[in-house]
C-alpha positions in Angstrom: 93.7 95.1 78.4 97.1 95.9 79.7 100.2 93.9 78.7 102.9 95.1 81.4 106.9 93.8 81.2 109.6 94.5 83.3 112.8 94.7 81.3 115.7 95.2 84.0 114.9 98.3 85.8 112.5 99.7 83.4 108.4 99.1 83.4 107.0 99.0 79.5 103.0 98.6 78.7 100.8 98.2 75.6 97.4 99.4 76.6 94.3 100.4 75.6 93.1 101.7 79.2 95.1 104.5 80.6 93.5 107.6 82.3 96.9 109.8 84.2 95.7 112.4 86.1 97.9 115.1 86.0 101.2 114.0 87.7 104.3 113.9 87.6 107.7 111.0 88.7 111.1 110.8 88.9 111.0 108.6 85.3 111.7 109.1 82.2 108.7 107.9 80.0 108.3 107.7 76.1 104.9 107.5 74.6 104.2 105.9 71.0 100.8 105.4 69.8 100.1 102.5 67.6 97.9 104.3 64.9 97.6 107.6 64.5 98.8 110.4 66.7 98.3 110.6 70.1 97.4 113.9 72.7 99.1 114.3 75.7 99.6 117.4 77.9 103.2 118.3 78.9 103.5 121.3 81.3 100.2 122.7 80.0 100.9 122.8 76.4 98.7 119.8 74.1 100.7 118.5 71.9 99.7 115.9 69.0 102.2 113.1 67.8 103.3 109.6 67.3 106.1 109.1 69.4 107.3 111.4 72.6 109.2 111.4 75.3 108.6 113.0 78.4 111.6 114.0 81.0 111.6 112.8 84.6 109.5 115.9 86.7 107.8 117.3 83.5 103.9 117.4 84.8 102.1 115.7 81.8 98.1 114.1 81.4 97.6 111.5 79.3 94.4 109.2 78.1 94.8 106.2 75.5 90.8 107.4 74.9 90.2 103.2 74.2 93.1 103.6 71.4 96.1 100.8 72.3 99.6 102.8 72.9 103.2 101.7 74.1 105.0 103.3 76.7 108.0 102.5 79.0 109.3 104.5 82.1 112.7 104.5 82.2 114.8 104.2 85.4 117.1 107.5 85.2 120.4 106.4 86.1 119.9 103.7 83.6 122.5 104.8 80.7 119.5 105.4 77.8 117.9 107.5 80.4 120.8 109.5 81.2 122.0 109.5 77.2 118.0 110.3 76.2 118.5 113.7 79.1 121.7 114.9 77.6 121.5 114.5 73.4 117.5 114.7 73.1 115.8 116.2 75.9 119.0 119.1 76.6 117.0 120.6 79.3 113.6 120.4 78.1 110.6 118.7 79.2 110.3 116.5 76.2 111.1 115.4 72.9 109.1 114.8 69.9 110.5 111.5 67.9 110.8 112.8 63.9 107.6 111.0 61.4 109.9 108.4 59.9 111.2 107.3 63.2 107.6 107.3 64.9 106.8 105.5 61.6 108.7 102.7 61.8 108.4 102.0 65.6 104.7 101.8 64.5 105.0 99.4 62.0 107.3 97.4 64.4 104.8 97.1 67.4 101.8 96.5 65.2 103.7 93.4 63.9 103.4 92.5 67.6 99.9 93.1 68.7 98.4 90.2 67.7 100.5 87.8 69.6 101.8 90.0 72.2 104.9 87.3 72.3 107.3 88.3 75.2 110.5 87.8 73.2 109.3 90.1 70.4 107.8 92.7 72.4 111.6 92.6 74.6 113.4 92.8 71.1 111.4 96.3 70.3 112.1 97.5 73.3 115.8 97.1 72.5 115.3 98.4 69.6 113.6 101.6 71.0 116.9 101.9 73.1 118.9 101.7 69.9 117.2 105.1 68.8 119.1 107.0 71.4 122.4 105.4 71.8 124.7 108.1 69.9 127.6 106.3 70.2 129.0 109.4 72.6 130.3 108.4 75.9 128.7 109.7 79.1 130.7 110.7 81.9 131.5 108.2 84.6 129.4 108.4 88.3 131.5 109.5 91.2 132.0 106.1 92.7 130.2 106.4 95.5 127.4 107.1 93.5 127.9 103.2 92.0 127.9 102.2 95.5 125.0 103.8 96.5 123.1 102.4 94.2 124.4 99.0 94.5 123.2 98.9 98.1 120.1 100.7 97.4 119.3 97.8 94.7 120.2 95.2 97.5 118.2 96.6 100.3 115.8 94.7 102.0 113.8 97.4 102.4 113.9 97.0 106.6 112.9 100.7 108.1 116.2 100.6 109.8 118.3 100.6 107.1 116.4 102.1 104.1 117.2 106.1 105.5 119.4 108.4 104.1 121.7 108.0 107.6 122.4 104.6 107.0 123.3 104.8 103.3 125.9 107.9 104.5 127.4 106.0 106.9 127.9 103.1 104.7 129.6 105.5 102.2 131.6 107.1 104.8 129.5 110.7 104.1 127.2 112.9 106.2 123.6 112.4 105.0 123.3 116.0 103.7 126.7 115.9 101.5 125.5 112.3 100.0 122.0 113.9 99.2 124.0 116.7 97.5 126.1 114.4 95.6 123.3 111.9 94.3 121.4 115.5 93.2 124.2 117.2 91.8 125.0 113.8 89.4 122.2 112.4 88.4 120.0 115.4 88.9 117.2 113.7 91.1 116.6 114.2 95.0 118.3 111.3 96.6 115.0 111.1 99.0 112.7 110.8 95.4 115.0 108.5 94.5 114.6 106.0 97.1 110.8 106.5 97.3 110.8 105.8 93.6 113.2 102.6 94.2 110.8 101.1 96.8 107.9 101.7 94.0 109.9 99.8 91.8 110.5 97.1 93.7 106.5 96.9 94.7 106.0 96.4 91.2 108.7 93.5 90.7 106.7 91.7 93.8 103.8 92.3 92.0 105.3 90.9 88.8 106.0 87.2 91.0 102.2 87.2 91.8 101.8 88.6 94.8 99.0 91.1 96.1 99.1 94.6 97.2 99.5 94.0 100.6 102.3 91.9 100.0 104.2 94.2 97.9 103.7 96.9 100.1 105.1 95.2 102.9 108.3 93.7 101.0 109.1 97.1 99.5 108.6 99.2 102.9 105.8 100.6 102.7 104.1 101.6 106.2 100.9 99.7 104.7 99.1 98.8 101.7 97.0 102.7 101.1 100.7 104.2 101.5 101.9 102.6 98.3 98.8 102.8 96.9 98.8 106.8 97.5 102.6 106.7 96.7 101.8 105.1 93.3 98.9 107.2 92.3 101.3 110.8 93.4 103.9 108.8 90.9 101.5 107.6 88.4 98.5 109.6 88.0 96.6 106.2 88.2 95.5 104.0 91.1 97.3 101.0 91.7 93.8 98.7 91.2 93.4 100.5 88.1 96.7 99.6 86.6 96.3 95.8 88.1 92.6 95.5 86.6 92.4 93.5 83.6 96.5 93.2 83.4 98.5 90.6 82.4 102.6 90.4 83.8 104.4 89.1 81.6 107.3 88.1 83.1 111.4 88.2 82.3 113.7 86.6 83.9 117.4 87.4 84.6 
């Protein structure tokens, strides 16, 4: 069974089901198992652990083998992304959470398996965001950056406005010297960045109930098989797969 939230921009799952191909996104994603360690494969090395977290473009593989795990994909501008990049990950493709840290996030989502309540499970998940808040400031976005991604989050995903040309002429900016920007300060590809957004938003649609087709369509995708091959490039999984035997459990703003 999966248990899938959506707290702000970020996706989090408890699951006993996952099988990711080899893949990798534009996400940050941490991985705790909920007994024991767990094996995952980051840029070809296996590794063995509790708790890990894997940077945004890192190719990893990773099975739950019928054993339940946590995970949650962070959206990278968020600020624990960015704070997560610069103190723990410093330019490496992951980070291994130390035993006593990994041991108490395991006792902590144990104590909410058995209800899977949506308030407790949201309260750990602030609490994982606790871990990596060092109290050190992060340096501010150019502003047009904040407005980028203020009009990016209010899109409606129409084909004539979600292109790079109309977000630089919004911002006042040729396409190529916003693209540079976004990259240089966040380091993502502005045109992975968008693709990723319009995933994101598939998967709020999804959240309110609707269907594949429908998400595909609200979030721009051409049709239904190109967010379903967009997910599975993203994802390692296929979009059915992640819906089968899934329950949303949904958070409100």
């Amino acid at each position: 069974m999966n248990y899938i939230i959506k707290p702000g921009k970020n996706l989090a799952a408890v699951s006993d089901t996952v099988k990711a191909e080899n893949h990798k996104h534009w996400m940050l994603q941490l991985f705790l198992s909920c007994a024991g360690n767990l094996d995952i494969n980051v840029e070809g090395k296996e590794i063995s652990c509790k708790c890990i977290v894997v940077d945004m473009a890192a190719r990893h593989e990773f099975k739950t083998g019928e054993k339940v795990h946590f995970t949650i994909l962070m959206e990278p501008t968020t600020e624990t992304a960015r704070q997560i990049r610069r103190d723990f990950l410093e330019n490496k493709p992951y980070f291994i959470l130390p035993g006593e840290t990994a041991d108490r996030l395991q006792k902590q989502i144990n104590g909410i398996l058995g209800t899977m309540n949506k308030d407790n499970l949201l309260g750990f998940i602030d609490g994982v965001y606790e871990i990596f808040h060092t109290g050190k400031s992060l340096p501010d976005f150019d502003v047009r950056i904040y407005e980028l991604l203020k009009l990016l989050e209010a899109c409606k995903y129409d084909q004539g406005k979600y292109n790079l040309r109309y977000f630089s002429d919004k911002l006042s900016l040729s396409p190529s010297r916003l693209a540079h920007l976004f990259k240089e300060q966040t380091g993502i590809p502005l045109k992975s960045y968008m693709v990723l957004n319009k995933l994101l938003r598939a998967y709020t649609v999804l959240f309110e109930g609707s269907n594949i087709t429908q998400a595909a369509m609200a979030a721009g995708f051409d049709t239904p098989a190109h967010l379903a091959r967009t997910n599975r490039d993203m994802t390692g999984m296929s979009a059915s797969g992640i819906l089968k035997d899934s329950e949303f459990l949904k958070v409100f703003f």
